[in-house]
Biopython code that builds the backbone (N, CA, C, O; Angstrom):
import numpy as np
from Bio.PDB.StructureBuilder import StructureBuilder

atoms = [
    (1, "UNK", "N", (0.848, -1.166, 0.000)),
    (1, "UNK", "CA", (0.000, 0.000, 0.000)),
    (1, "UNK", "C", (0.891, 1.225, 0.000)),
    (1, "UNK", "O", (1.793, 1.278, 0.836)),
    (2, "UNK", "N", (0.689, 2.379, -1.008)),
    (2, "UNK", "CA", (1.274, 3.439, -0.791)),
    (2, "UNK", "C", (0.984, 4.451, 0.640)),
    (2, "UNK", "O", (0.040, 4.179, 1.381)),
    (3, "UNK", "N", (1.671, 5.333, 0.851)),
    (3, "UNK", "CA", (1.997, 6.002, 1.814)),
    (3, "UNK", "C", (0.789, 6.774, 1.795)),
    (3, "UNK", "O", (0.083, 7.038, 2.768)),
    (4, "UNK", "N", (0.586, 7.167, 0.412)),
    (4, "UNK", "CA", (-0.614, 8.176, 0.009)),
    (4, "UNK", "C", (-1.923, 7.479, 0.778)),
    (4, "UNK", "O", (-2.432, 8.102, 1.710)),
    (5, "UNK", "N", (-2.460, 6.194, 0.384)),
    (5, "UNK", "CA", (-3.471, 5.325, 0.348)),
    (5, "UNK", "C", (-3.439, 4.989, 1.961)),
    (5, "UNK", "O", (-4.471, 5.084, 2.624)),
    (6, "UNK", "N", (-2.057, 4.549, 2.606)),
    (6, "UNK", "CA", (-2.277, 4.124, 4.419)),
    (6, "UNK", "C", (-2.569, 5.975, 4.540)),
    (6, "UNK", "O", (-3.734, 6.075, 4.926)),
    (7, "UNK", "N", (-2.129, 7.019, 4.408)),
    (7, "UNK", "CA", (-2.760, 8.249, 5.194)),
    (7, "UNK", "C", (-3.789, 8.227, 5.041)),
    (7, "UNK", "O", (-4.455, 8.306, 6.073)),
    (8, "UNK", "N", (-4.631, 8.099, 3.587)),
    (8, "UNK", "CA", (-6.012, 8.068, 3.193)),
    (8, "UNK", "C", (-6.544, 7.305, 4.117)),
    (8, "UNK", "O", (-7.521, 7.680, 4.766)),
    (9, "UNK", "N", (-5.955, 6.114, 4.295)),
    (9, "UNK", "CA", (-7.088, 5.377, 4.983)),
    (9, "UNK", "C", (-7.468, 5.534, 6.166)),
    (9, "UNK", "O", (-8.673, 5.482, 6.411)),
    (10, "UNK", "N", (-6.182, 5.850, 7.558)),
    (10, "UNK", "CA", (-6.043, 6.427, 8.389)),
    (10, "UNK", "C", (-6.656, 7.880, 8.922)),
    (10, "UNK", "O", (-7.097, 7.982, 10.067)),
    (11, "UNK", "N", (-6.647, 8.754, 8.188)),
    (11, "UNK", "CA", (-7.408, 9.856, 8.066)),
    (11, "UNK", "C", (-9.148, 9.383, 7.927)),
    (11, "UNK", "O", (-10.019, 9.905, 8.623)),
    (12, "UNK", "N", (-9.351, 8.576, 7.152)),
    (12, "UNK", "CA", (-10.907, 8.180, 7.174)),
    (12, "UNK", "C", (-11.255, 7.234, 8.461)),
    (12, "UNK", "O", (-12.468, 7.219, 8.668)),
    (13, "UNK", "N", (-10.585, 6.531, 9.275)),
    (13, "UNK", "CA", (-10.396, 5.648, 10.018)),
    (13, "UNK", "C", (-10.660, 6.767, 11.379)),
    (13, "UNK", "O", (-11.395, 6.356, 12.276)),
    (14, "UNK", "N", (-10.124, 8.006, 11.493)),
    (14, "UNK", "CA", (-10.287, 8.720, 12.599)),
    (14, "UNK", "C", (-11.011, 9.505, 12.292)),
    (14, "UNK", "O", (-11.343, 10.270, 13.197)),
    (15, "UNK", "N", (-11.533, 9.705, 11.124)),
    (15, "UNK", "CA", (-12.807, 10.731, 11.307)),
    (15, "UNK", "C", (-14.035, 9.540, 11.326)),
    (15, "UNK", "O", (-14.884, 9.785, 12.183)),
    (16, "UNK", "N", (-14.245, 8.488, 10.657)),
    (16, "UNK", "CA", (-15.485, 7.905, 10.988)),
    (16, "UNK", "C", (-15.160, 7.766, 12.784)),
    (16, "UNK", "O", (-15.897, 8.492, 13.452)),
    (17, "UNK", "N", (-14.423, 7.149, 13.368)),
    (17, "UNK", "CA", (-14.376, 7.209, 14.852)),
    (17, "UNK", "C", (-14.800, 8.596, 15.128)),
    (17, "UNK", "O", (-16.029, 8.654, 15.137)),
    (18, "UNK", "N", (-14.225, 9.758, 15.362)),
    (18, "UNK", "CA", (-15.197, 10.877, 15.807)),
    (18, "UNK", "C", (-15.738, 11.184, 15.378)),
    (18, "UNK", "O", (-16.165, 12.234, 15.858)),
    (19, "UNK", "N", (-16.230, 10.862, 14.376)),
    (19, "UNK", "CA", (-17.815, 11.274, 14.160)),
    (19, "UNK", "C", (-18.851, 9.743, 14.747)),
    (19, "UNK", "O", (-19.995, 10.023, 15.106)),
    (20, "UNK", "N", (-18.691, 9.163, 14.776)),
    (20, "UNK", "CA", (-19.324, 7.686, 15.930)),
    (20, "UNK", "C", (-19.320, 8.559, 17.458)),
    (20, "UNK", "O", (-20.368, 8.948, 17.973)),
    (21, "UNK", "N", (-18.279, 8.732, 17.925)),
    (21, "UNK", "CA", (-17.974, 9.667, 19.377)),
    (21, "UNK", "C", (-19.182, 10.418, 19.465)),
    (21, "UNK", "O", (-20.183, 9.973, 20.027)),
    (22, "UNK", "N", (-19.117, 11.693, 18.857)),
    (22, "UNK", "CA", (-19.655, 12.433, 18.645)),
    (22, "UNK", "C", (-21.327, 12.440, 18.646)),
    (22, "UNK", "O", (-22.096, 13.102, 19.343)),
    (23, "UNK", "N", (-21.593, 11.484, 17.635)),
    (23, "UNK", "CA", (-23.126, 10.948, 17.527)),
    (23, "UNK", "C", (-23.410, 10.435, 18.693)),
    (23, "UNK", "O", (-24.377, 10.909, 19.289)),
    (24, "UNK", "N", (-22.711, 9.441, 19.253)),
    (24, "UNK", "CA", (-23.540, 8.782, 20.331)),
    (24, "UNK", "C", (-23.128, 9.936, 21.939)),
    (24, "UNK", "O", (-23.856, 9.921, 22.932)),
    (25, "UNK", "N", (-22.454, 10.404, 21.881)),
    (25, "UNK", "CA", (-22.020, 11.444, 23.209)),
    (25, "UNK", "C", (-23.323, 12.485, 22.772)),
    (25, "UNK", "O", (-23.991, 12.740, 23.774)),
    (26, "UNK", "N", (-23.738, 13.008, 21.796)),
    (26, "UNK", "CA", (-24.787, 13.868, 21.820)),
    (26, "UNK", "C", (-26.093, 13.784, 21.543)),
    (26, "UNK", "O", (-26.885, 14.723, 21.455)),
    (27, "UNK", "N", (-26.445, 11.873, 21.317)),
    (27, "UNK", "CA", (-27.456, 11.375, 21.651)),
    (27, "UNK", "C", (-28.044, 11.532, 22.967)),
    (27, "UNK", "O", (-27.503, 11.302, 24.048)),
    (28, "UNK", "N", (-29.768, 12.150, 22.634)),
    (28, "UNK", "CA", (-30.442, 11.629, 24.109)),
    (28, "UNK", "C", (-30.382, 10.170, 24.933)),
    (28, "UNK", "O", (-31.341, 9.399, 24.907)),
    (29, "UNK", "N", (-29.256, 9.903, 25.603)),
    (29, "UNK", "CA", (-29.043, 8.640, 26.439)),
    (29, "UNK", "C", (-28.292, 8.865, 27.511)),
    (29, "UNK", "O", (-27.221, 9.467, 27.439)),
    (30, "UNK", "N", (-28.706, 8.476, 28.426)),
    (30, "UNK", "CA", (-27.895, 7.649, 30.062)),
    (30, "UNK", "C", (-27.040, 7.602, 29.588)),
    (30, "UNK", "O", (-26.643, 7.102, 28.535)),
    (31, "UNK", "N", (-26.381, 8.501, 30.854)),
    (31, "UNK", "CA", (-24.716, 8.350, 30.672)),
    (31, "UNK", "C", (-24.039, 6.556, 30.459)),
    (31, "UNK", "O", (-23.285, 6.031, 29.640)),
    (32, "UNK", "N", (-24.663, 6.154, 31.465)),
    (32, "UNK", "CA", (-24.153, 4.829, 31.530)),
    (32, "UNK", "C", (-24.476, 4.070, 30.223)),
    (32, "UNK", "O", (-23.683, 3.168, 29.952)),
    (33, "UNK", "N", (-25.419, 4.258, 29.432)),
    (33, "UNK", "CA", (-25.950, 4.209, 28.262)),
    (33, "UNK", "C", (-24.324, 3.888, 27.463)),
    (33, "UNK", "O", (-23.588, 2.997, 27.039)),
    (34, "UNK", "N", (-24.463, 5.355, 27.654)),
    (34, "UNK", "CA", (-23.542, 6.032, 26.142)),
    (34, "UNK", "C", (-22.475, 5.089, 26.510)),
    (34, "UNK", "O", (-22.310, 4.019, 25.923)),
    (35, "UNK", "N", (-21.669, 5.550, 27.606)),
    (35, "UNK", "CA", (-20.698, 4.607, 27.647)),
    (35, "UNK", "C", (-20.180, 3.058, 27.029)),
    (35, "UNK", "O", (-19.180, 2.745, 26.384)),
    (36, "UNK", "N", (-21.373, 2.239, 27.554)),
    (36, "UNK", "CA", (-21.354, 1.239, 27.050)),
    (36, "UNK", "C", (-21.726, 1.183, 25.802)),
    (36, "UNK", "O", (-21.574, 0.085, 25.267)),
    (37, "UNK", "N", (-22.261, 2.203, 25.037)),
    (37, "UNK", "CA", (-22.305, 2.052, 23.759)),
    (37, "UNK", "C", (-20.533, 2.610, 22.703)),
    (37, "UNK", "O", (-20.005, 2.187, 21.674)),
    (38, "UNK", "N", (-20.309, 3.332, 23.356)),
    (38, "UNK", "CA", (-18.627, 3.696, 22.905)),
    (38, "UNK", "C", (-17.852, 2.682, 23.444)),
    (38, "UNK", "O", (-16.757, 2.599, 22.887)),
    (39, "UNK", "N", (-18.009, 2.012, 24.191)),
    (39, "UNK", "CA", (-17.240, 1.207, 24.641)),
    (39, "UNK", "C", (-17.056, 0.015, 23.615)),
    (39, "UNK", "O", (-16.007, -0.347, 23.083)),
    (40, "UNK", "N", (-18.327, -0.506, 23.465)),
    (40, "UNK", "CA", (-18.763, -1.361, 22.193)),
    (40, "UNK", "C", (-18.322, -1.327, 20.913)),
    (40, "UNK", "O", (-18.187, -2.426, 20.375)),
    (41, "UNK", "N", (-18.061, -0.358, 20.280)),
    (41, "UNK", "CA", (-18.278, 0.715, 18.779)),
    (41, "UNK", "C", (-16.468, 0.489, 19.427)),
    (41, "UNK", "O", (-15.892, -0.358, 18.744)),
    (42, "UNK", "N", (-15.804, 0.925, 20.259)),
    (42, "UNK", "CA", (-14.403, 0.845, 20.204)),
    (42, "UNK", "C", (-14.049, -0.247, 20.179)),
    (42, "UNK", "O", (-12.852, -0.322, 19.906)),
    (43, "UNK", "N", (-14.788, -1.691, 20.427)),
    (43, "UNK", "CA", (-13.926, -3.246, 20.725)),
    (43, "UNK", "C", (-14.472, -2.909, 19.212)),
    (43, "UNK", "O", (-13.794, -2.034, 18.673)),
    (44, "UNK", "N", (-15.220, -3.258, 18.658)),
    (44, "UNK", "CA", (-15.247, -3.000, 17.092)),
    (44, "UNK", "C", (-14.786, -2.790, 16.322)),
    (44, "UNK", "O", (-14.504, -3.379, 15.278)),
    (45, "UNK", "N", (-14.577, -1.623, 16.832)),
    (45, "UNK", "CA", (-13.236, -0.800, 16.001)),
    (45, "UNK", "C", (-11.820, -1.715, 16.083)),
    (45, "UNK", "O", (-11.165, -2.321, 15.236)),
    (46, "UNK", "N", (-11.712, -1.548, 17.230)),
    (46, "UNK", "CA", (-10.334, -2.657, 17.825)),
    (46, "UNK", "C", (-10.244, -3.872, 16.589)),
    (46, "UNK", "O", (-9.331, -3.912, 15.765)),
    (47, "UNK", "N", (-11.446, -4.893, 16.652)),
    (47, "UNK", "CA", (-11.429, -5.763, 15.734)),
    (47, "UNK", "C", (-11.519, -5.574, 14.128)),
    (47, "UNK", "O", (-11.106, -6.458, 13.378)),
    (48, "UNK", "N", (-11.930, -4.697, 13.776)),
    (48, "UNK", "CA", (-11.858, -4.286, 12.573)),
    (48, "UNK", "C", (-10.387, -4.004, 12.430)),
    (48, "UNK", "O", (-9.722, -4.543, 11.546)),
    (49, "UNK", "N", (-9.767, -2.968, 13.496)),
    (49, "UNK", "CA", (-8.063, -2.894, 12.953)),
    (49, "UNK", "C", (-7.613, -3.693, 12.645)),
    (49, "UNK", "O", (-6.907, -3.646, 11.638)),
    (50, "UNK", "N", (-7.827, -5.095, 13.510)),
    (50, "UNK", "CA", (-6.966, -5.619, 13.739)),
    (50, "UNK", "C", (-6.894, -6.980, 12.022)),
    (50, "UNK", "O", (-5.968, -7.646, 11.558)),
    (51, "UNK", "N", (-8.581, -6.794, 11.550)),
    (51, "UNK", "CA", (-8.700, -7.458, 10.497)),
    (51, "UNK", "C", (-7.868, -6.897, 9.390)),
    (51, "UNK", "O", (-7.092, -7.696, 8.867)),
    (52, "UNK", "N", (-7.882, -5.679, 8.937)),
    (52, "UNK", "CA", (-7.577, -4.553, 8.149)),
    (52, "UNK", "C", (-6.123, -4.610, 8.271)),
    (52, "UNK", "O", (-5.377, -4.513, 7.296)),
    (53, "UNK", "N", (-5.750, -4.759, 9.395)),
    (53, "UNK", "CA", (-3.635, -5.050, 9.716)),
    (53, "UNK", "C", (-3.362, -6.281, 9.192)),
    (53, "UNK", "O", (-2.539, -6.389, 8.283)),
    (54, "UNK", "N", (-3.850, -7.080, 9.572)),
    (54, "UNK", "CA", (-3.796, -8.665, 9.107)),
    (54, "UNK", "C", (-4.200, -8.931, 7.897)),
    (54, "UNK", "O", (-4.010, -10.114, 7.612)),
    (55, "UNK", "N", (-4.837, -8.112, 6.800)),
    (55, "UNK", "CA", (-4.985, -8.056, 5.353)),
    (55, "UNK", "C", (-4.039, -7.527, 4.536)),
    (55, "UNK", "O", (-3.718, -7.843, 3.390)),
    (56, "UNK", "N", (-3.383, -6.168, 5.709)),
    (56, "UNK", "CA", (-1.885, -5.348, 5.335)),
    (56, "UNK", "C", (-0.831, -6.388, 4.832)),
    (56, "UNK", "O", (-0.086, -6.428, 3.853)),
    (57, "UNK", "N", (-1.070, -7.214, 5.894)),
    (57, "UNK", "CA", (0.979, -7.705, 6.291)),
    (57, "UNK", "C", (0.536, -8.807, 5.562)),
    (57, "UNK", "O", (1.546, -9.489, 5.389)),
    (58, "UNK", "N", (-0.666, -9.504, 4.901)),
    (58, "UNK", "CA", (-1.081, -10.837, 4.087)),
    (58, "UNK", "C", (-0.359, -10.155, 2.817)),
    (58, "UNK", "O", (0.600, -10.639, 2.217)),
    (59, "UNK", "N", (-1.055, -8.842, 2.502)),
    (59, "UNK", "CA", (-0.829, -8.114, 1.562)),
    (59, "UNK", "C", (1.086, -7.853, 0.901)),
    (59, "UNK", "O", (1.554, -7.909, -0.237)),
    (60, "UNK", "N", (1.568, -7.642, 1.925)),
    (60, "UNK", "CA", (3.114, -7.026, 1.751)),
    (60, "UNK", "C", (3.519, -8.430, 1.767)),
    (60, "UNK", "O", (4.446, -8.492, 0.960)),
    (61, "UNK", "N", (3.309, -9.599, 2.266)),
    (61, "UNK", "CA", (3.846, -10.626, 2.267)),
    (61, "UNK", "C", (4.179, -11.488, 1.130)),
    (61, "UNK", "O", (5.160, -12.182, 0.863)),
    (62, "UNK", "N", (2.893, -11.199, 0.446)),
    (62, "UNK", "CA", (2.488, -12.084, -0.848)),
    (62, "UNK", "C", (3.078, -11.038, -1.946)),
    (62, "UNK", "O", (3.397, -11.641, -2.970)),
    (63, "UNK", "N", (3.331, -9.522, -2.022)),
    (63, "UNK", "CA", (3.672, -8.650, -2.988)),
    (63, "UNK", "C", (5.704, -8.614, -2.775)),
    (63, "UNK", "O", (6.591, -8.351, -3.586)),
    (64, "UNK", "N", (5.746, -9.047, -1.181)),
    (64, "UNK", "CA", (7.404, -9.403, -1.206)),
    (64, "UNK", "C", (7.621, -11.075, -2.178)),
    (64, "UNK", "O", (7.979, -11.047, -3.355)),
    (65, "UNK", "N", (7.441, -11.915, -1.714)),
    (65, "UNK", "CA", (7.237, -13.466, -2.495)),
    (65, "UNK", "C", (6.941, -12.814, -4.080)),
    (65, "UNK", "O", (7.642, -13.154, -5.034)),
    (66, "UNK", "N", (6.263, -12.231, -4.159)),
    (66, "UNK", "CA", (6.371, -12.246, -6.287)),
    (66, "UNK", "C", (7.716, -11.027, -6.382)),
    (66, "UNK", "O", (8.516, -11.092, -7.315)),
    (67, "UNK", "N", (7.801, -10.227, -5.586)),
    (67, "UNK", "CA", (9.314, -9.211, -5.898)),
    (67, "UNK", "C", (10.407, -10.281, -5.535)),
    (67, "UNK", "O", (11.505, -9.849, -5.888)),
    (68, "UNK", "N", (10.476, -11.220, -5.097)),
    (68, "UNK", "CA", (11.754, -12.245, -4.645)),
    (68, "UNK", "C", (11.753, -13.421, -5.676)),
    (68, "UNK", "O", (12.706, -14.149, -5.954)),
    (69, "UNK", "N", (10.294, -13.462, -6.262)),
    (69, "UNK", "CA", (10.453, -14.803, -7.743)),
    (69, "UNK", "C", (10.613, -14.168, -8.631)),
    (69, "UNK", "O", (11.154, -14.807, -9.534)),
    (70, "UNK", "N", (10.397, -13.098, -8.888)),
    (70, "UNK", "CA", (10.483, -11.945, -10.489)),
    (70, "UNK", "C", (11.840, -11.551, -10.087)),
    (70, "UNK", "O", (12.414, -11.296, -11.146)),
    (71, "UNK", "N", (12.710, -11.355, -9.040)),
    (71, "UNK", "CA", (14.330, -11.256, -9.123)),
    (71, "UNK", "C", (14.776, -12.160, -9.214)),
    (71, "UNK", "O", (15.773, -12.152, -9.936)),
    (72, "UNK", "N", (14.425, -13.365, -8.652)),
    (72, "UNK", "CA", (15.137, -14.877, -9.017)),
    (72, "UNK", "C", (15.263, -15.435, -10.488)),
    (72, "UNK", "O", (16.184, -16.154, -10.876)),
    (73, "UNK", "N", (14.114, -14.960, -11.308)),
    (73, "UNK", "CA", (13.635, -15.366, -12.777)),
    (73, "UNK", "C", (14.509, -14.528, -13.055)),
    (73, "UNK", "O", (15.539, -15.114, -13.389)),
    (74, "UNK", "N", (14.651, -13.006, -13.094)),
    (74, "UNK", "CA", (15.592, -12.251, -13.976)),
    (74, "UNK", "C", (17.379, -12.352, -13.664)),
    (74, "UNK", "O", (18.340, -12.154, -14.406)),
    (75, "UNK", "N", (17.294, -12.680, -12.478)),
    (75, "UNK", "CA", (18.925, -13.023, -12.305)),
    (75, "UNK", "C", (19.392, -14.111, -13.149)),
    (75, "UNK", "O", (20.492, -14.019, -13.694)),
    (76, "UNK", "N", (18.420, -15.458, -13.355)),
    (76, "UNK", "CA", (18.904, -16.655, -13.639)),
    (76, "UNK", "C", (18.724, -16.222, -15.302)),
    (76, "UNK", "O", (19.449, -16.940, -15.991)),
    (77, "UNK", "N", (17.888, -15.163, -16.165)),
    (77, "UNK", "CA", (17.659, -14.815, -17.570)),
    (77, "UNK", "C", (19.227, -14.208, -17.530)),
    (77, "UNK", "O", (19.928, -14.654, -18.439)),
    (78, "UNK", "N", (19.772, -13.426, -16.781)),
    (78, "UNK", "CA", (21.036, -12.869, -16.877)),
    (78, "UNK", "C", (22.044, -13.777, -16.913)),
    (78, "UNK", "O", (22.660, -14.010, -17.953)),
    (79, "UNK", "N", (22.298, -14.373, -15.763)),
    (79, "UNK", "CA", (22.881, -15.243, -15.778)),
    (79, "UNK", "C", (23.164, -16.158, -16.987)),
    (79, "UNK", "O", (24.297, -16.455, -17.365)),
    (80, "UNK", "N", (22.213, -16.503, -17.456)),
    (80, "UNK", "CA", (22.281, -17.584, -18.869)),
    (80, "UNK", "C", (22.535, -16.631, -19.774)),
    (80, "UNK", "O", (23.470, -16.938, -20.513)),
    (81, "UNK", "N", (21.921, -15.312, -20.050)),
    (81, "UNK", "CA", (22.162, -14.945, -21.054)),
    (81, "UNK", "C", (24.061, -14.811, -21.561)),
    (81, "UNK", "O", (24.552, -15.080, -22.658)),
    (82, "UNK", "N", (24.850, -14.240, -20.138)),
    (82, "UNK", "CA", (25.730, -14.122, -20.500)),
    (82, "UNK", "C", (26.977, -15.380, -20.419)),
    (82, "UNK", "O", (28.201, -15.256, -20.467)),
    (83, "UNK", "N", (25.937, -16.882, -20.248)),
    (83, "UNK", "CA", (26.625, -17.440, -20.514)),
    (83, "UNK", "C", (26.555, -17.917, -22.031)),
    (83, "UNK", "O", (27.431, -18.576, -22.591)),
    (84, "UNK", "N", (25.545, -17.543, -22.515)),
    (84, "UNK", "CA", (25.517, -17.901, -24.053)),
    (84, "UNK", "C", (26.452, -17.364, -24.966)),
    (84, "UNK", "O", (26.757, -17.774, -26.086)),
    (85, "UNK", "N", (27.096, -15.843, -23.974)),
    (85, "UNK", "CA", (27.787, -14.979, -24.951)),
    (85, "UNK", "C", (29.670, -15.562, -24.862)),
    (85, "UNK", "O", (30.518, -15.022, -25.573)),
]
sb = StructureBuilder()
sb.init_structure("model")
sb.init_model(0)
sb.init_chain("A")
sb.init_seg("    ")
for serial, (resi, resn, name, xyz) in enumerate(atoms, 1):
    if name == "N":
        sb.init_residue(resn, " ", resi, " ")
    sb.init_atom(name, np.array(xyz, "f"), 0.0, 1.0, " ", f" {name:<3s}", serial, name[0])
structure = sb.get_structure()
């Protein structure tokens, strides 16, 4: 993922959270209410990161493995080539 695309996403990642905050803190509800409703909406959140991180590093893992077979293929095209010469 580019640098551009993790800020993008990050930036949208903390404004949907305060704006969630926000909505339910200025909902008519019991304090004790609200709480447990932010409380909720944050293990959520929590688990969603944690899906979204674990799609990251699946992501960089599998895009390192084809950058390490596409250098292995072109070393060994070099390699032969200049043994042909």
């Amino acid at each position: 993922m580019s640098e551009k695309n993790t800020n993008s996403f990050l930036a949208f990642l903390l404004g949907l959270t305060a704006g969630a905050i926000l909505g339910i803190l200025f909902a008519p509800a019991e304090g004790k209410e609200t709480r447990k409703k932010i409380a909720k909406y944050l293990e959520d959140l929590e688990e969603k990161g944690e899906e979204y991180l674990e799609k990251g590093k699946e992501f960089v893992e599998e895009g390192a493995e084809k950058v390490k077979k596409f250098v292995e293929e072109s070393k060994d095209k070099v390699v032969k080539k200049f043994k042909e010469e």
